[in-house]
SESEDREN-402531 format. One record per residue (C-alpha): residue number from 1; residue in one letter; chain; y, z, x. Coordinates in nm, 2 decimals, padded with zeros to 4 digits, always signed. Example, Ala and Ser with C-alpha at 12.3 -4.5 7.8 and 13.67 -1.06 7.14 Angstrom:
2
1|A|A|-00.45|+00.78|+01.23;
2|S|A|-00.11|+00.71|+01.37;
END
This chain:
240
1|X|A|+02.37|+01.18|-01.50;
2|X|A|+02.61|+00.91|-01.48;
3|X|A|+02.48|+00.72|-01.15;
4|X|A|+02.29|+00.43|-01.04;
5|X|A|+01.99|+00.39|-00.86;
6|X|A|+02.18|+00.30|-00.56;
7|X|A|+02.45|+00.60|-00.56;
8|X|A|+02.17|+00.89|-00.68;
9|X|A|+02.08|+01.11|-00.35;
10|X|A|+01.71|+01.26|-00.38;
11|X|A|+01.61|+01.56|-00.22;
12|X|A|+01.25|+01.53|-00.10;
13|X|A|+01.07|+01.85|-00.02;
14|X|A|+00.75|+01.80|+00.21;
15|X|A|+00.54|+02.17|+00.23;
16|X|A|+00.34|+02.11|+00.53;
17|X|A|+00.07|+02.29|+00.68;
18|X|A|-00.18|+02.15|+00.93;
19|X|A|-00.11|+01.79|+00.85;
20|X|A|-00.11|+01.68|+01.21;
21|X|A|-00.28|+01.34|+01.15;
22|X|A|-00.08|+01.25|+00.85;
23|X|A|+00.23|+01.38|+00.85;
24|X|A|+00.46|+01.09|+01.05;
25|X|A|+00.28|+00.84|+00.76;
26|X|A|+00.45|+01.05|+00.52;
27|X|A|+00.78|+01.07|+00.66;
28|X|A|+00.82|+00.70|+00.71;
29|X|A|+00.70|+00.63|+00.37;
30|X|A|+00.94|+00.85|+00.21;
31|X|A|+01.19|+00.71|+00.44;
32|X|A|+01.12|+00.38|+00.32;
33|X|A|+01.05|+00.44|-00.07;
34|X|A|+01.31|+00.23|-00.18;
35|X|A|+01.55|+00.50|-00.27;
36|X|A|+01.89|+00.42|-00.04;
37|X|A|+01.96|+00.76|+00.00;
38|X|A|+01.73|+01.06|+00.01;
39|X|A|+01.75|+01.42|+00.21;
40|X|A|+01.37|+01.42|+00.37;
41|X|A|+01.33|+01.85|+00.39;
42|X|A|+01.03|+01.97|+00.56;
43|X|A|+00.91|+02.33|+00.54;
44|X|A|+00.61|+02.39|+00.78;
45|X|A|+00.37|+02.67|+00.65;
46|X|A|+00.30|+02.85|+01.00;
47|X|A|+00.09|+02.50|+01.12;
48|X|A|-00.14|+02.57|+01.39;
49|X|A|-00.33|+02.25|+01.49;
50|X|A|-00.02|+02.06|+01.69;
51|X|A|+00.19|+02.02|+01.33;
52|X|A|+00.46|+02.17|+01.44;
53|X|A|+00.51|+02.06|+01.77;
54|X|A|+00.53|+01.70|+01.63;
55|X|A|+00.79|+01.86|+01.38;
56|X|A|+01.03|+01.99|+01.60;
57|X|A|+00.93|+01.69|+01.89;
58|X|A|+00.93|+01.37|+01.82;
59|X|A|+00.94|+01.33|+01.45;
60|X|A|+01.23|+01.55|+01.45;
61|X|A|+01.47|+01.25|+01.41;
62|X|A|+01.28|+01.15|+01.06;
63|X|A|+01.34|+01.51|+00.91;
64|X|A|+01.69|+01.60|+00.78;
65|X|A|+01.64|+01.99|+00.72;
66|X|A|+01.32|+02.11|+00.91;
67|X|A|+01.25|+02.47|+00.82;
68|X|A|+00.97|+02.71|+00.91;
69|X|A|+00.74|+02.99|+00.78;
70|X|A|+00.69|+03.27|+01.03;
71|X|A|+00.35|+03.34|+00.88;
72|X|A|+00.11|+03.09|+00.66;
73|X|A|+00.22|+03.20|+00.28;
74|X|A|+00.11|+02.87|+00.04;
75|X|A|+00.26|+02.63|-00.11;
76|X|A|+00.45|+02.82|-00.37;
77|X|A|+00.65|+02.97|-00.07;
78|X|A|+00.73|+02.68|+00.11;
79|X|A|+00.84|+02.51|-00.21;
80|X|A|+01.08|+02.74|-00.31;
81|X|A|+01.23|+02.74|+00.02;
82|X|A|+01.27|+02.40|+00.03;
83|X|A|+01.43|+02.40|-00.34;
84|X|A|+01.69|+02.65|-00.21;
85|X|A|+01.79|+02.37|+00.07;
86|X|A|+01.80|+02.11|-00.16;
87|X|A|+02.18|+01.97|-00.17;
88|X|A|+02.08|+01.59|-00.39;
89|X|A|+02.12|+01.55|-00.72;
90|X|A|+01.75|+01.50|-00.81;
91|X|A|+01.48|+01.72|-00.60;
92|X|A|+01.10|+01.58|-00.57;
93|X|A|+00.76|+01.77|-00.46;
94|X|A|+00.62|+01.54|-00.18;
95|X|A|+00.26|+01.65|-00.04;
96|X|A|+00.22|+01.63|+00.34;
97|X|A|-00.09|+01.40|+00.28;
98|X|A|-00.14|+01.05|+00.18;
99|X|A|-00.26|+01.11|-00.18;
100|X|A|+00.05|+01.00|-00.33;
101|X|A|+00.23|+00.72|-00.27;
102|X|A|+00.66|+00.77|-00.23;
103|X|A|+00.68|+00.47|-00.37;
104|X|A|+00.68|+00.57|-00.70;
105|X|A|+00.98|+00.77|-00.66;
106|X|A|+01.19|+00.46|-00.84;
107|X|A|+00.96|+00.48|-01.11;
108|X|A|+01.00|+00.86|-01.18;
109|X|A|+01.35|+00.87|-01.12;
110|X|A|+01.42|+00.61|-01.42;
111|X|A|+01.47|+00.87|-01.67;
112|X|A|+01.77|+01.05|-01.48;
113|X|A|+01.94|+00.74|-01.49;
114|X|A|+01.89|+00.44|-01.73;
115|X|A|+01.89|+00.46|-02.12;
116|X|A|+01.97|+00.83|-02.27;
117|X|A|+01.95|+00.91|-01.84;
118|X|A|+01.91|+01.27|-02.00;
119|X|A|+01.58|+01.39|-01.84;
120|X|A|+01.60|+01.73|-01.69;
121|X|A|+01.23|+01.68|-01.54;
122|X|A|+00.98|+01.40|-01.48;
123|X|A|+00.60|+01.45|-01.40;
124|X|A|+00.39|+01.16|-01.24;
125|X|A|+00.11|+01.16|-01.42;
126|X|A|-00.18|+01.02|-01.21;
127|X|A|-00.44|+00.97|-01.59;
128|X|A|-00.22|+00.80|-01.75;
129|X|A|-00.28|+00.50|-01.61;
130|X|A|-00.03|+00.28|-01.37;
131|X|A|-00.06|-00.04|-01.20;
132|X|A|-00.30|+00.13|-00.91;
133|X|A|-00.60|+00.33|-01.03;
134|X|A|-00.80|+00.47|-00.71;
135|X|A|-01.16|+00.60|-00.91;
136|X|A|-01.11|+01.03|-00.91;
137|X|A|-01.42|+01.22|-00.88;
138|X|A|-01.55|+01.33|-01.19;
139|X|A|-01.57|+01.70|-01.12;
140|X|A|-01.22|+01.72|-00.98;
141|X|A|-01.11|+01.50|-01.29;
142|X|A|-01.25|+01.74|-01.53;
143|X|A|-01.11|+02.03|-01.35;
144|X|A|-00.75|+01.88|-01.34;
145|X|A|-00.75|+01.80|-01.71;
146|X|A|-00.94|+02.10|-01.85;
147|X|A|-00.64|+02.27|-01.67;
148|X|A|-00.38|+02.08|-01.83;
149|X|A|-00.54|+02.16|-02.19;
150|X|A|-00.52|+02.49|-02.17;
151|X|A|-00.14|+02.47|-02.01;
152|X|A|-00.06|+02.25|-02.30;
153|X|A|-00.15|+02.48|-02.57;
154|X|A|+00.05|+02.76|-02.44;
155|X|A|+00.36|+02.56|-02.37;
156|X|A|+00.28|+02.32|-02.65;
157|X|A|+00.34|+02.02|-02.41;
158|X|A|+00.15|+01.72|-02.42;
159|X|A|+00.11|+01.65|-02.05;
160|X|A|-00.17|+01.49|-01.90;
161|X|A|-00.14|+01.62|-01.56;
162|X|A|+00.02|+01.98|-01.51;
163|X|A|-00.17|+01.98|-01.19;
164|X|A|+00.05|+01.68|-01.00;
165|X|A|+00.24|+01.69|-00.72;
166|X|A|+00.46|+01.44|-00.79;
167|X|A|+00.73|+01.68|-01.01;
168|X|A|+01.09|+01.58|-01.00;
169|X|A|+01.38|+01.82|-01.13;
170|X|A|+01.72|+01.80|-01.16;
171|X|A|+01.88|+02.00|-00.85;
172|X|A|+02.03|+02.29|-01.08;
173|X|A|+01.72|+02.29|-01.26;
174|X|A|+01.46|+02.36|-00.98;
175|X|A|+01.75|+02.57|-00.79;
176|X|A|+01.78|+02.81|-01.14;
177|X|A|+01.40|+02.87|-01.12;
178|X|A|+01.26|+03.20|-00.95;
179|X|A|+00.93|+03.09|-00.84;
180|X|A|+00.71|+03.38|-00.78;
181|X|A|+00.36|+03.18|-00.68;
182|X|A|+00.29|+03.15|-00.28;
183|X|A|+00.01|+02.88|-00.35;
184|X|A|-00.09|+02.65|-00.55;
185|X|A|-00.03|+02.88|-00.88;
186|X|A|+00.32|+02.69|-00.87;
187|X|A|+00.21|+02.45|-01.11;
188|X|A|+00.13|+02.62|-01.42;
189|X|A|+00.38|+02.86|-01.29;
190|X|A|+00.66|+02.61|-01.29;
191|X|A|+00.53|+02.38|-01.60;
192|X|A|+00.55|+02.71|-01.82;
193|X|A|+00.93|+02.79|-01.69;
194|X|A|+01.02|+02.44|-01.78;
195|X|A|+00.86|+02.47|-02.12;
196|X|A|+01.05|+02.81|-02.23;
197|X|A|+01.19|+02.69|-02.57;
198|X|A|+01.53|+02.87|-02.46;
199|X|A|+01.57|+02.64|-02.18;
200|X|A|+01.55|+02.30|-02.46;
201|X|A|+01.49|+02.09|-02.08;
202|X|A|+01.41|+01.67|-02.18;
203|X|A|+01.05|+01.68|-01.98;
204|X|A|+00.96|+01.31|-01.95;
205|X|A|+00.63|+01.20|-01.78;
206|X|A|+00.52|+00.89|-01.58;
207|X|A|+00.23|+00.69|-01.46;
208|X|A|+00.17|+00.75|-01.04;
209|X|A|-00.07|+00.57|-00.84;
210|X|A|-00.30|+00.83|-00.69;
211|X|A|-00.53|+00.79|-00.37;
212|X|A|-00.71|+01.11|-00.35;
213|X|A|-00.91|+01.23|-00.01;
214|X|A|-01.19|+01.49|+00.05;
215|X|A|-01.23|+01.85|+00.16;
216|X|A|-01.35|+01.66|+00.49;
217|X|A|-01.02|+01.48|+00.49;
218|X|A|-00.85|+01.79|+00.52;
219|X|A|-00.82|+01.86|+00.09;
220|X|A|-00.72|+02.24|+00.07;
221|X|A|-00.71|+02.33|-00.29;
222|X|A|-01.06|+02.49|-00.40;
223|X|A|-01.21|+02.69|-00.68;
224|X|A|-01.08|+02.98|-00.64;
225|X|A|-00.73|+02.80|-00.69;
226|X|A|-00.88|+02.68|-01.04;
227|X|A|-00.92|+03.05|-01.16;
228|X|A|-00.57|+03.15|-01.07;
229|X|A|-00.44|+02.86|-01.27;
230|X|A|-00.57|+02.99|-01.56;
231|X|A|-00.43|+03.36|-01.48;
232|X|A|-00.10|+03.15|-01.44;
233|X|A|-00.11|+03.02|-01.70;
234|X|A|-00.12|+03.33|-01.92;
235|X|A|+00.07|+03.54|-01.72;
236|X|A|+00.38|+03.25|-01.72;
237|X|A|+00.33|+03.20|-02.09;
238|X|A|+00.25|+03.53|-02.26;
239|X|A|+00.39|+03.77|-02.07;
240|X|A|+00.70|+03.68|-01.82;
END
């Protein structure tokens, strides 16, 4: 990719559902990540406590393409819809929360554009360790990692977090994806399509800083989310 820092557009998708408390934080911090030009794209998920009134109100002017869900369908959905809109050179997965910090979108968009500048995809990584290190719960830790082993031995990556958010593509990349998961089954789903030998993508990953909050702070993904990675992951390795 034969731009700077300063001439690369990046395409930030924001699935949001429910994030009424949180979600004008977000905006301005991806607004002011340090990237001089990004496309902020906002797919609500069929919000129902005030979200979307906000959206479509008075944080309309922080939102470049603001798209909707008539019904909630996941994350998945939302994502792939916000993909589709995508028109910068580089797309990124933004969460509607404050877990992750935009910030770090410099940081993972290095590989697109300095040295070789031939990554295809770039993970943030929040184990292997950055600058900021906010403790994880152990349990959650575990889960997240036990679920990246078993990812990595069917697509023969060595990730250390299949599980992030923080997932940046190459626009005709992401855009030549069919994504079939409406939740949170998008990440093994995705992490297997990029890893299809055919494809020969340059999959780089990066440290993040990571500031994760409860179930009481409004954390959505849950045990049940767990198992279906696993299906995921077999089903997006073995047999699609």
């Amino acid at each position: 990719m034969n731009k700077t820092m300063n001439d690369i557009v990046l395409s930030v998708v924001i699935p949001c559902y429910n994030e009424k408390s949180t979600i004008e934080t977000v905006l301005d911090a991806v607004r002011n990540c340090g990237i001089k030009h990004t496309e902020i794209i906002v797919v609500d998920d069929y919000s129902t406590d005030g979200t979307r009134d906000l959206l479509q109100g008075p944080l309309r002017g922080k939102i470049d393409r603001l798209l909707f869900h008539k019904a909630n369908q996941g994350k998945g959905a939302a994502l792939a819809k916000g993909f589709q809109a995508a028109t910068g050179d580089v797309v990124v997965v933004q969460d509607a929360d404050l877990e992750y910090d935009p910030k770090d979108f410099v940081r993972l968009l290095e590989p697109f554009i300095s040295g070789r500048a031939d990554a295809d995809v770039v993970y943030g990584s929040r184990y292997a360790r950055g600058e900021k290190y906010m403790i994880k719960r152990f349990y959650h830790t575990a889960g997240n990692k036990f679920l990246t082993f078993v990812s990595n031995l069917f697509t023969d990556l060595g990730l250390t977090d299949m599980e992030t958010c923080y997932k940046m593509f190459r626009r005709e990349v992401i855009q030549s994806i069919t994504i079939e998961e409406k939740r949170f089954g998008f990440e093994p789903e995705i992490t297997a399509k990029i890893a299809k030998k055919d494809k020969r993508y340059h999959i780089y990953e990066i440290p993040i800083s990571y500031y994760p909050r409860s179930y009481n702070e409004g954390k959505k993904i849950g045990i049940k989310d767990a198992f279906r990675a696993i299906y995921c992951i077999l089903k997006y390795n073995l047999f699609a």
